[in-house]
N, C-alpha and C positions, 0 to 999 in steps of 0.2 A: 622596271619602273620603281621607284623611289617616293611611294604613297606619303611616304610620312611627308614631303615635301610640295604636296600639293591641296587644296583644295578639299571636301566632301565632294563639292558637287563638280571637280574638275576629274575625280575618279570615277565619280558613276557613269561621268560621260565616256569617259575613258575607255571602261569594261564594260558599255554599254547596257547599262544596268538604271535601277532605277530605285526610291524609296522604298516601295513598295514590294521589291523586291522583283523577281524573276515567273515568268509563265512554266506550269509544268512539262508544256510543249518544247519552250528553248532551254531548261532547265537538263530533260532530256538529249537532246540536242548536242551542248556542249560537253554531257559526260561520254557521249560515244565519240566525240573528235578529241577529247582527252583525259579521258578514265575517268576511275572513282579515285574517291578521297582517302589511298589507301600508300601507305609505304612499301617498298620494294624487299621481295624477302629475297633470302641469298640462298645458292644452289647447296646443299650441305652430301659432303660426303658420307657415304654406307659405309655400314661395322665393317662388310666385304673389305674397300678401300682400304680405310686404316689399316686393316688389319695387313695387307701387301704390302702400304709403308711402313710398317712394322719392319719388312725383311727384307729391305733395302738397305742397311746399313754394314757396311763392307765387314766385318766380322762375323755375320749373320748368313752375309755369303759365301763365304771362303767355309764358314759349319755344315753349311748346303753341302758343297762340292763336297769338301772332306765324306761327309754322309753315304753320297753317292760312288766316291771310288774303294770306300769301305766295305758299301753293299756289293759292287761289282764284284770285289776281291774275296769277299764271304763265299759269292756266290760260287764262282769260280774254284774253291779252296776245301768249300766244303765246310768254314768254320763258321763258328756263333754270329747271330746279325745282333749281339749287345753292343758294337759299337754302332752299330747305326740307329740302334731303338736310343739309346741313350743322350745322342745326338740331337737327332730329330725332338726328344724330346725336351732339350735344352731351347730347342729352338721356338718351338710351340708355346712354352710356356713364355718364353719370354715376350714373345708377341701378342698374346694374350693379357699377360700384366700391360702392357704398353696401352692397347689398345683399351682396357678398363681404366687405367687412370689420367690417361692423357683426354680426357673428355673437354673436347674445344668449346668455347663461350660462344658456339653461332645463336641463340636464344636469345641476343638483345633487339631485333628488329621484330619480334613476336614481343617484347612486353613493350620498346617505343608505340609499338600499333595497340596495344593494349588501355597505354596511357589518354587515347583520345578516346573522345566520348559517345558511346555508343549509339546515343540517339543526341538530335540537337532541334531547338525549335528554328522555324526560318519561316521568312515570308515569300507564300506561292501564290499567285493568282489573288495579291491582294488581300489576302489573310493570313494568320498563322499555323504552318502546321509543325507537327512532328515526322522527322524522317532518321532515314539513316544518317549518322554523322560522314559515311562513307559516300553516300549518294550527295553530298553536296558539291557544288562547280562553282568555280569562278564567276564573280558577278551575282550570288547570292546575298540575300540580308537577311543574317540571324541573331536572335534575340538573347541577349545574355542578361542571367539574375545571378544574384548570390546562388553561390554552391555548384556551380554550370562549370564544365569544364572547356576549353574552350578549342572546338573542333578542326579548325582551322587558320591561317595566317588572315589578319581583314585590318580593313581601316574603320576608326569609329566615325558611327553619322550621329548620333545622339549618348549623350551620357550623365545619368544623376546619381554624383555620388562614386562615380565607377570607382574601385581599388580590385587589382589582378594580382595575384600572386607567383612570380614569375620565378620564386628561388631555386627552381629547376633547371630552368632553363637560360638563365643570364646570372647567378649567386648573388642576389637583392636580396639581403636579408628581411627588408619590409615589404610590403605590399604598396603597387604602383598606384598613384593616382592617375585617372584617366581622363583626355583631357578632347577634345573635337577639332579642338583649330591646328593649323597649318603649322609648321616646325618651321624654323630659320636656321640656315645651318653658320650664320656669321663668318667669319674668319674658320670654320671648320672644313675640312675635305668632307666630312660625312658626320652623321649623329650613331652614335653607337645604339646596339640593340636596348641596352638598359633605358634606355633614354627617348624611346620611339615612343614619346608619350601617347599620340591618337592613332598607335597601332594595338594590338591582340594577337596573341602566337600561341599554336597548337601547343598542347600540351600545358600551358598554363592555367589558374584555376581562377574565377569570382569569389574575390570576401566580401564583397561589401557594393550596394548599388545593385545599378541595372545601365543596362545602354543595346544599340541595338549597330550593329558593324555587315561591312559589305566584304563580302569574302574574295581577297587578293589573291591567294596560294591554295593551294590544295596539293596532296601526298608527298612525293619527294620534292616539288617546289618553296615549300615551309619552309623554315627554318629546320624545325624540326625532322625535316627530310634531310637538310644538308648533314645536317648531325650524323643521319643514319647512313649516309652516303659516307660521309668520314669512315664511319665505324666501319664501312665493309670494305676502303679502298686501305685503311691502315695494317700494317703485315705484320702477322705473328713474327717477332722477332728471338731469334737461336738466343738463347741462356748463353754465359760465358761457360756453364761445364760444357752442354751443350756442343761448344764448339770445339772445347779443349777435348772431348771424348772424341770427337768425329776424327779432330786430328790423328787420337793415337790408334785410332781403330784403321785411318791409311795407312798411319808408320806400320803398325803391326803387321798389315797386311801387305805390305812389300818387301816387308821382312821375313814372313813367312814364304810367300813366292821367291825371294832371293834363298833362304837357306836349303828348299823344297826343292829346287831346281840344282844350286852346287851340289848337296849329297845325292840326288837322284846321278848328277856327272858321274862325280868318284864313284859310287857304286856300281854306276854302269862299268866305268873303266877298269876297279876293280874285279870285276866280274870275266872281261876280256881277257886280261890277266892272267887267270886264273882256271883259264879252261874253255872261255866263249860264252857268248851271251846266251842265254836260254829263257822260257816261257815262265820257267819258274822263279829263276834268278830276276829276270823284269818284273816276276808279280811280287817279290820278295823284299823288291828294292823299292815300288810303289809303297808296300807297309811302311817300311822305313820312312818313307818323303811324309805318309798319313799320321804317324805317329810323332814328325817334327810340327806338323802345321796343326795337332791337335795340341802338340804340347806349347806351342808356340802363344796361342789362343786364348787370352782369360776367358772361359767359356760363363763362366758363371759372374761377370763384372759388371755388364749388363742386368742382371737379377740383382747382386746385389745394392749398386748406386740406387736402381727403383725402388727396393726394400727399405732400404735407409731412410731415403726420401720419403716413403711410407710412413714407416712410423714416425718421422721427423712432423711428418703432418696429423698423426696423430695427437702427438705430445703437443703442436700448436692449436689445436682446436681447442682444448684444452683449456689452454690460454686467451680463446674469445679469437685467436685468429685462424677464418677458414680459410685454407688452403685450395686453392679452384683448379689450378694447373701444377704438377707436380714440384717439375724443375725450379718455378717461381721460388723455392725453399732454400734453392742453393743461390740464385741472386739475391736476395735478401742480404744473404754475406757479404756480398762486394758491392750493396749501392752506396752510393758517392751523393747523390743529390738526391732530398724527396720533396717534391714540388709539390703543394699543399694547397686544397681549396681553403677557403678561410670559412666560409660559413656552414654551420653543422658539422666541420670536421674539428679546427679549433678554437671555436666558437661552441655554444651550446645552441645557437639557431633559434633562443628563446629570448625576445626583447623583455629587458629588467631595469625598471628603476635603478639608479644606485647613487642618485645624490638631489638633493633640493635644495631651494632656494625659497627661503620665507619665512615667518615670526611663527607661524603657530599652521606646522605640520599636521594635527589632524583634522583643522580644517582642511589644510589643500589636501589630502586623500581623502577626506569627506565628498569635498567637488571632484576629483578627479574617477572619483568610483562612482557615483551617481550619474555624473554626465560622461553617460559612458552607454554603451550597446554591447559591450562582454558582460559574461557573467561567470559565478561558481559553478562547476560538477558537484557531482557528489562528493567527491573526493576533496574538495575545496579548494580545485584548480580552475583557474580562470578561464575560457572557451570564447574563441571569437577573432576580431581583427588582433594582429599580435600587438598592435600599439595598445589598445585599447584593453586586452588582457594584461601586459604589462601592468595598466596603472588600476585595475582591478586586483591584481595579486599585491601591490605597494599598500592599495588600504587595508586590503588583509593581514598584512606583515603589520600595521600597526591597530589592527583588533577591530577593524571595519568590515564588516561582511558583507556582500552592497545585497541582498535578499534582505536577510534583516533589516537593514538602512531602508528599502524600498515598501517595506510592509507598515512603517512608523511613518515614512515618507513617502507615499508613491508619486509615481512620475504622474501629470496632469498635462503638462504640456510639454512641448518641444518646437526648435528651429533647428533640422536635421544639419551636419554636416555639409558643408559644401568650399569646395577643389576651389572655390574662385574668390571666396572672402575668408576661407581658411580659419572657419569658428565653429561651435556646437552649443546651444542651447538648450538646458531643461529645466521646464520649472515643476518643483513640488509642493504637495500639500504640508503643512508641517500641524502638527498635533494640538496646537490652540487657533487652528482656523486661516492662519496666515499662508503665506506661499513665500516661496524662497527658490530663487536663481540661480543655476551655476551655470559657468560659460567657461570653456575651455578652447584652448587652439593656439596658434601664433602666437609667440610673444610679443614682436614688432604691432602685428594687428589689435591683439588684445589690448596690448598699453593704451595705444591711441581711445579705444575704449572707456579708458579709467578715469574717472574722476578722483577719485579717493583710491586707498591702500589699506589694509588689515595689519595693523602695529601686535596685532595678539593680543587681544581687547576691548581696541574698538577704532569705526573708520578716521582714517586719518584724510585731509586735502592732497592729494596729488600734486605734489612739488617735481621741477625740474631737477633738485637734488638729487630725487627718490627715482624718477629715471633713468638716473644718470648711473643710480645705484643697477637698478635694473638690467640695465643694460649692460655693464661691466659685468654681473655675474652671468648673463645669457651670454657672455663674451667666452668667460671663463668655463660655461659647461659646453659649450659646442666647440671651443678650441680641443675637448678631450674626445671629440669625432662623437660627442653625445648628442640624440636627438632631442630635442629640448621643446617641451609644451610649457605654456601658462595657465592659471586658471581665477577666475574672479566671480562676484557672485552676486547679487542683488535683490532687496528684501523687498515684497511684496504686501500689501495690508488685505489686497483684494485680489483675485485672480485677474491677470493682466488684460486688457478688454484685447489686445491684438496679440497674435504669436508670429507675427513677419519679423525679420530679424533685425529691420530697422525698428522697430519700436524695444523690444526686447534686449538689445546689444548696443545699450547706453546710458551714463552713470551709472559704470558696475564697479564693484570695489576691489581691487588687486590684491591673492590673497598670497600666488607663490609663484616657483618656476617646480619640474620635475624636470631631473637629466638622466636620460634609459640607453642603452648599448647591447649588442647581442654580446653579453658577457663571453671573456674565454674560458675553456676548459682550467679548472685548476690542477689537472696533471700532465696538462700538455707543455709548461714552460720548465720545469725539471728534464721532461722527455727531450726539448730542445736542447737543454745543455749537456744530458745525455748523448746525443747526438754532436754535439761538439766534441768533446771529449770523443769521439768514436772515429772523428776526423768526418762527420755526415753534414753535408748543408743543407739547412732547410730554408724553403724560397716558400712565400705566399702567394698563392694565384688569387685574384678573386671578381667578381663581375661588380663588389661595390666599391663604392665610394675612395677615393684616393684617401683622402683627410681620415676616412673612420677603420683603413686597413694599415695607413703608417701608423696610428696611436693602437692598435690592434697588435703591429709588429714591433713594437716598441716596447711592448707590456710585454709580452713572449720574449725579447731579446735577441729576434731576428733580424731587425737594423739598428742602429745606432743613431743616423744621420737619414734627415728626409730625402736628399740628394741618390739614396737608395733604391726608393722609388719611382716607376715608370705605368705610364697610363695605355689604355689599349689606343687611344687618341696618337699616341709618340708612337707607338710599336709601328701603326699603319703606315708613317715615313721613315719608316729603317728598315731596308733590305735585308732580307736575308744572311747576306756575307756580311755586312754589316753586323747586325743583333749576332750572329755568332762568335764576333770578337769582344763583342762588349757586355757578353750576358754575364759575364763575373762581376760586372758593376751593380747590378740590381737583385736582390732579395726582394722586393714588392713589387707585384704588378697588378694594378688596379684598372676596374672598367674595361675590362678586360672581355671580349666574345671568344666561344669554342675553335674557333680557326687560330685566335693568339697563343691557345694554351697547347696547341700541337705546336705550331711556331717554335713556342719557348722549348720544350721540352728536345724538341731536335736538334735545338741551337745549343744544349747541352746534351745532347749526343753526341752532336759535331767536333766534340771538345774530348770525346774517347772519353766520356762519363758514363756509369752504370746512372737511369733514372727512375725513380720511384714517382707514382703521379696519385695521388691520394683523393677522393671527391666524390659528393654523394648525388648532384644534380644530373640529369640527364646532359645537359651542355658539359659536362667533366669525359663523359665517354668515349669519345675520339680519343682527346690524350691520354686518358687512360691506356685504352688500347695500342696507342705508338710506343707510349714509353716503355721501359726495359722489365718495370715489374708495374700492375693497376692495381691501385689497393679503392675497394668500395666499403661505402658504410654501410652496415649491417641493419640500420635501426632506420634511421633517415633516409638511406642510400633508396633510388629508383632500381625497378627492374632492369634497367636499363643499364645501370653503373655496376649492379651486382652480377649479369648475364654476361659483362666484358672483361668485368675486374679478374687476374690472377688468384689476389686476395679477396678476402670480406674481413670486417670489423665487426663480431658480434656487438662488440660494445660500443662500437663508435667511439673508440676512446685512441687518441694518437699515442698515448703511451705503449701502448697494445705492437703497435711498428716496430718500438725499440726493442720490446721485447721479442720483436720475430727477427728483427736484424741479427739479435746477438745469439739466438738460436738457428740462424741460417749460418752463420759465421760458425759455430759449432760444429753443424751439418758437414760443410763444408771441410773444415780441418778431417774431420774424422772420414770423409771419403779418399781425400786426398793418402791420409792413413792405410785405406782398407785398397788401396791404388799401388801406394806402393809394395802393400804386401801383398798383392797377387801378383803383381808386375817380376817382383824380385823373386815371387816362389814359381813364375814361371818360366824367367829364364832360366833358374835352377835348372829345372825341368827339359829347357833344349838344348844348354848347357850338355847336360848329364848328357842325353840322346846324341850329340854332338861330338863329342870325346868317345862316347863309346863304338857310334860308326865308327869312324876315322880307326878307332884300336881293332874293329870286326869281331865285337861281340854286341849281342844284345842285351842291353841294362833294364829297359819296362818295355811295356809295350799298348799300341793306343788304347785300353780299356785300360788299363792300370792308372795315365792319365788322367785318361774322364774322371773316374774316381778320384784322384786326388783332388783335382779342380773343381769337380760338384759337390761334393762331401768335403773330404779334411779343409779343403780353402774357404767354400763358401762361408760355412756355417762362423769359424770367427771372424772373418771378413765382416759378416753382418752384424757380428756381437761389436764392435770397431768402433760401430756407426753408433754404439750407445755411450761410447764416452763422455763423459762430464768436460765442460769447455776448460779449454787452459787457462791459465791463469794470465787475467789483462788481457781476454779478450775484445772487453770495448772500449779498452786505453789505446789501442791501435788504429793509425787510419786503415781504409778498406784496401783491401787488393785490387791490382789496377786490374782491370780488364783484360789485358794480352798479357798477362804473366799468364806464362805455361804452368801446364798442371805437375811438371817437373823441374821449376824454377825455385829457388833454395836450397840449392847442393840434392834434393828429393834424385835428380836421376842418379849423380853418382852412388847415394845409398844404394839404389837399385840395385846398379852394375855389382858391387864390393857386396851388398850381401845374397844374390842370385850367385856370383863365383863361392860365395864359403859355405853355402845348403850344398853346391855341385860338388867342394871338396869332400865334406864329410858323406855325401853321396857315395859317390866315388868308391870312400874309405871302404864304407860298408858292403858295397859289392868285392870288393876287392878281399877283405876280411871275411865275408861269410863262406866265397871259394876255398880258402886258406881253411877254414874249419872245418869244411865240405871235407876237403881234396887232400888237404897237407902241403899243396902246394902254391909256393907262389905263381901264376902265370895267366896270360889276356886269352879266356876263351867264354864260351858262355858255361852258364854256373846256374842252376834251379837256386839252389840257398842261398846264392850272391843277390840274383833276380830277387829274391822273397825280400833280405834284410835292405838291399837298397831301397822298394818298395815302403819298410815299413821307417828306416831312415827317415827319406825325404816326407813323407806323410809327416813323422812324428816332430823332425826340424819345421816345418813350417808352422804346425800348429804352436809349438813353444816360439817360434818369431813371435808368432801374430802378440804375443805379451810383451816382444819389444817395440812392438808399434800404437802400444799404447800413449806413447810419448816421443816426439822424434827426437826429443834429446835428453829429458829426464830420466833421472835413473828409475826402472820400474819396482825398486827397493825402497826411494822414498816417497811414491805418489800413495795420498794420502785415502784418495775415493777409490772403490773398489768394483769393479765392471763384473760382479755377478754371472751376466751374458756371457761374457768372454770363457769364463771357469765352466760353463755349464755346455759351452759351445768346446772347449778344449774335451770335457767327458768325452760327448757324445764324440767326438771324431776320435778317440783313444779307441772309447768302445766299437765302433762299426769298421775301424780300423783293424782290431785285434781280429773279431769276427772272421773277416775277409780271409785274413790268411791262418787262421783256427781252425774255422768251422770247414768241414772236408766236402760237403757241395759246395758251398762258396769258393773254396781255394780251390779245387779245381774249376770251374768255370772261370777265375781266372788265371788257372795255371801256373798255382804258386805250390811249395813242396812244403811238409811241416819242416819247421827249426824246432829247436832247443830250447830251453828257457834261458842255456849260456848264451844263442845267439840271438836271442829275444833283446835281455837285455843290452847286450854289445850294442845292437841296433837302436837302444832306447838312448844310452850313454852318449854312442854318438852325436844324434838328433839334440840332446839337451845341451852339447858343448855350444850352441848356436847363442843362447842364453849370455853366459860370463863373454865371449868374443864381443858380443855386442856393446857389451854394458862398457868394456874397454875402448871401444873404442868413441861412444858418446863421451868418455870421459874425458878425453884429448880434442872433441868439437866441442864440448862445452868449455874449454879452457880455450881454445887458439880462436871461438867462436861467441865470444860475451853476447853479443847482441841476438844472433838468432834465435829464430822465435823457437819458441818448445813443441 
């Protein structure tokens, strides 16, 4: 049913209800045939849960397995279970990190239900009581005053004065006036929620008035139900790393299963060969297959993307921006469009004077602070209806305190405010005995009003001219989307014998105009062109006014042409497939309800856009939730926006975006970095293992692995991720969303520098026999084993220094990665250790060297250095454009 379109008394009939309100007996009644007044919570998964999704992810399993045919073979063999403790314990932790920071936003349907009001009054049995706001049903009439929040969805049956403040739930930056009669919908298909003037919706709040409404909805029937029903039907949607890791973590994994299975072949074969297959030869060859798919494995790529992204959200909080879901860090980098509420996000959500019209200014902020119901704090900020604090802060601004003003002057009488003749009367006493009038409200109405006009000196006759004047500047300040009051005043000799407002509100004397707007943020239209330059579009959503969101996005530099803008009115006859092909046409969308701003935001989904959806009202939470990344406001923002948001806004400040954009973009570079240099240091790795089967000898073996992949890789792996951004990182547009994570020549690096870690590998087994033996020849070798070992360690950790720049020389980068140096020690040092210290080397079964074979093996590892830098030097000449 469509209350706003009918009748009071065509709804009580309706929900068979009455003035009076409801008996406790059917009051009863109707909440057992359809509950209490309560929103639906949603089922939430146990730490247990997570923590199994956690070990679902195909590289996580293929570590399992590996685990288990390690421990079988231990056991069988009689040798050490460190590959499987060490295993396992890769695994554990990394499931544990997961499971700690991935903590999902289900906690917004507990602060929506929080938002309604705990108790509410209502009429039972003919009187009023106090109840639960959750014990109310349909067909109730509850009594609303200032300050009442308002418990349910209802139609109003009486109202003096009503104003609702709805900026939550529809983004009205004012407060509604509220009105009893019946709505026309003319040539409309439907009246938008902002606009249901003689309805009331949960979760909105009383500034001003009183009135007393019969309750239509109750829990998820609300509005504010449907909201929550959004929030729990819209799906956590995969990050682009997200998806690009999942991919590599299949490749990987059928790559490991393909090489696992060829040399387990050849080895069998060779084994036949060679004398016949045996017990031992089979468990021998199993090592082999364990020792490819460990080497195979970024064991540690998983810790460190998390780690990064860790501290990446350290360093943004920092910045006033909290991080809520991890990954959120790394789209940041590639969004393409951030969909923006307009009030409280780029707006300041505080209505402000900022232009008049009239001869003598402190009179009109004399009348406009006097006839007025705000007042000063302590603080000497104005408290109250936002229009009315507005023009309370204006007389401030020009040395008018309205306490002081009220103490010389107090208030003696008044004709309150009222929705239907759209005026305000107060009269004061004034200090030689007299009284004196001010009247504020409507220009159109006030005029009519006027007799005379304030010249700034003294009354003048109200000429046609002087309206004509009037008029043309009340043209001029609400052409700039300004809400524009008047104000006029009238001198008394005696205290007025009537205060009805027709005796009091006529021959009053015109003294000005004020023009107020929720001003914008002053660092948010830099931020947009920020954002331009970055190749990012910013689009305004908003639930006000069309006229006061295009001169809103006009100031900011988000449209140019009104033809830009699109009303939630137009949206409701554009399909789907439609509004998808044509959402490049509009940057503004005004009057806008929560179902449009999921609408929009999927319609630039649809278009293969990363979206960012920004907003602090409870109606922003649904597309918060859908789009690609939800940024909330920290300050303004509801429990509601901040419980779903990815992000939070300490400051509420859009600028605050750009600067997480260009730190997620950072993020991003530097994994991609810390990607390819495990990627390349671990085909090294099966490489090596690969050539060396095939030759029938053994080069490492799978504990030698683990170690270099948990220790020498990790550790600069994560120091990567502290790099300072490249240069012109927000001179570039974003990356598109299905570029692979090895798109940019990134695989080939791969492939070419995983082959030249495997040559000088190689070398060094090959070399440390020769020093051993004296001779050149393919068998296994203790000292080849050690210095390949310490080789490959030591080349990869000197790469990670040329992955500090995919194509700069690391000769001329000017910022110094500390981390990295301090992450090269330690892996030198636990390095050295290993094959040093004589518990350590034997448990991994390494022989002392030499200090001649020491360094040979250091020499080698560092020619990895100059090859590299050569060959950057030849992509950066046949390569101008690519990025660095």
């Amino acid at each position: 049913m469509k209350q706003y379109l009918q009748t009071s008394e065509e709804v009580l009939q309706a929900l068979k209800s009455r003035k009076d309100g409801l008996s406790d007996a059917e009051a009863s009644k109707r909440q057992e045939e359809n509950g209490k007044n309560k929103l639906r919570e949603e089922k939430k998964d146990s730490v247990a849960v997570r923590f199994i999704n956690q070990l679902k992810d195909p590289m996580i399993i293929i570590l399992m397995i590996a685990a288990v045919i390690s421990g079988i073979t231990a056991a069988y063999s009689g040798e050490s279970f460190a590959d499987v403790i060490i295993i396992m314990a890769v695994v554990v932790i990394n499931s544990v990190l997961g499971v700690y920071q991935e903590s999902k936003a289900e906690k917004a349907i507990e602060a929506l239900q929080a938002i309604s009001a705990a108790t509410s009054k209502v009429m039972r049995d003919g009187r009023i009581q106090v109840v639960k706001s959750e014990d109310l049903v349909v067909g109730d009439v509850i009594v609303l005053e200032a300050g009442d929040s308002v418990p349910a969805d209802a139609r109003l049956l009486d109202s003096a004065s009503l104003k609702i403040e709805e900026a939550a739930l529809t983004g009205e930056s004012v407060p509604v006036d509220k009105v009893i009669e019946v709505l026309y919908l003319g040539d409309q298909k439907d009246i938008s929620l902002g606009d249901r003037k003689n309805m009331v919706y949960m979760g909105s709040a009383v500034v001003y008035g009183r009135g007393t409404a019969m309750v239509t909805a109750i829990g998820m029937d609300t509005e504010m139900g449907k909201i929550a029903d959004a929030i729990t039907q819209a799906k956590d949607n995969q990050t682009p790393l997200q998806i690009k890791l999942n991919q590599l973590s299949k490749v990987l994994s059928w790559l490991v299963l393909g090489i696992c299975v060829f040399i387990f072949g050849i080895s069998l074969i060779r084994l036949n060969m060679d004398g016949g297959i045996t017990g031992t030869g089979v468990l021998n060859t199993f090592m082999v297959a364990v020792s490819l798919a460990v080497a195979a494995i970024p064991e540690g790529l998983a810790a460190v993307v998390t780690i990064v992204l860790s501290i990446g959200v350290t360093k943004m909080s920092k910045q006033n921006a909290i991080i809520r879901k991890l990954t959120a860090v790394e789209t940041l980098g590639c969004t393409q469009v951030i969909c923006s509420d307009k009030t409280g996000t780029l707006t300041q959500n505080k209505m402000t004077v900022v232009d008049q019209f009239g001869l003598d200014e402190p009179l009109l902020g004399r009348a406009m602070t006097l006839c007025n119901d705000a007042y000063l704090n302590e603080d000497n900020k104005a408290e109250g209806e936002p229009t009315e604090a507005a023009l309370v802060n204006y007389g401030f601004s020009l040395g008018l305190a309205k306490d002081e003003m009220e103490k010389k002057t107090p208030r003696v009488g008044e004709a309150p405010f009222d929705s239907g003749r759209k005026l305000m009367s107060t009269i004061h006493q004034m200090a030689d005995g007299s009284f004196e009038q001010y009247t504020k409200g409507a220009p159109d109405v006030l005029v009519a009003h006027c007799t005379t006009y304030w010249d700034g000196s003294s009354q003048k006759p109200m000429t046609d001219e002087m309206k004509k004047k009037i008029g043309s500047a009340n043209k001029s300040l609400a052409d700039q989307a300004l809400r524009v009051l008047s104000a006029a005043f009238r001198a008394w000799d005696t205290m007025p014998q009537e205060q009805t407002p027709g005796y009091l509100e006529q021959e009053l004397c015109f003294i000005g105009l004020t023009g107020m707007i929720d001003p914008i943020r002053p660092e948010v239209k830099p931020a947009i062109e920020e954002c331009k330059a970055a190749g990012i579009r910013t689009v305004m959503i908003t639930g006000d006014h069309r006229d006061t969101a295009v001169a809103i996005a006009k100031q900011l530099g988000i449209i140019i042409d009104d033809s830009e803008a699109i009303t939630g009115a137009q949206l409701n006859d554009i399909s789907d497939e439609q509004l998808s092909e044509d959402i490049v046409k509009y940057s503004v969308y005004a009057r806008v309800q929560p179902e449009h701003k999921v609408r929009i935001v999927k319609a630039w989904q649809n278009k293969d856009m990363i979206v960012a959806m920004t907003g602090d009202g409870v109606n922003d939470a649904p597309s918060i939730k859908t789009a690609d990344i939800g940024v909330g406001m920290g300050i303004t923002g509801t429990d509601v926006t901040k419980n779903v948001a990815d992000m939070v806004l300490a400051d509420d400040n859009f600028a605050t975006i750009v600067h997480a954009v260009r730190e997620g973009r950072r993020i991003y570079d530097n994994i991609r970095k810390a990607i390819q240099f495990l990627i390349s240091s671990n085909l090294s790795e099966v490489l090596s293992i690969f050539v060396a089967t095939l030759l029938g000898f053994v080069i490492l073996k799978p504990v030698h692995l683990l170690w270099i992949n948990l220790i020498t890789d990790s550790f600069p792996a994560i120091a990567l991720g502290m790099e300072a951004e490249e240069a012109d990182t927000m001179n570039n547009p974003p990356r598109k969303s299905n570029e692979g994570i090895f798109a940019g020549g990134l695989g080939f690096d791969v492939i070419w520098q995983g082959t030249m870690v495997t040559a000088v590998t190689l070398a060094a087994y090959f070399i440390g026999h020769f020093m051993e033996a004296g001779v050149w020849e393919i068998t296994n070798s203790p000292d080849g084993m050690t210095m390949a070992f310490l080789t490959l360690s030591m080349a990869e950790m000197f790469h990670s220094l040329n992955m500090r720049s995919r194509r700069q020389s690391i000769f001329l980068m000017k910022k110094r990665n500390k981390f990295l140096f301090m992450a090269m020690a330690a892996s030198l040092l636990l390095t050295t250790m290993v094959i040093a210290v004589p518990p350590l080397a034997a448990a991994f079964q390494f022989e002392p060297i030499s200090f001649k074979e020491y360094f040979v093996a250091m020499g080698l590892a560092f020619m990895v250095i100059p090859i590299v830098e050569v060959v950057k030097f030849f992509q950066r000449k046949y390569e101008p454009k690519q990025a660095a």
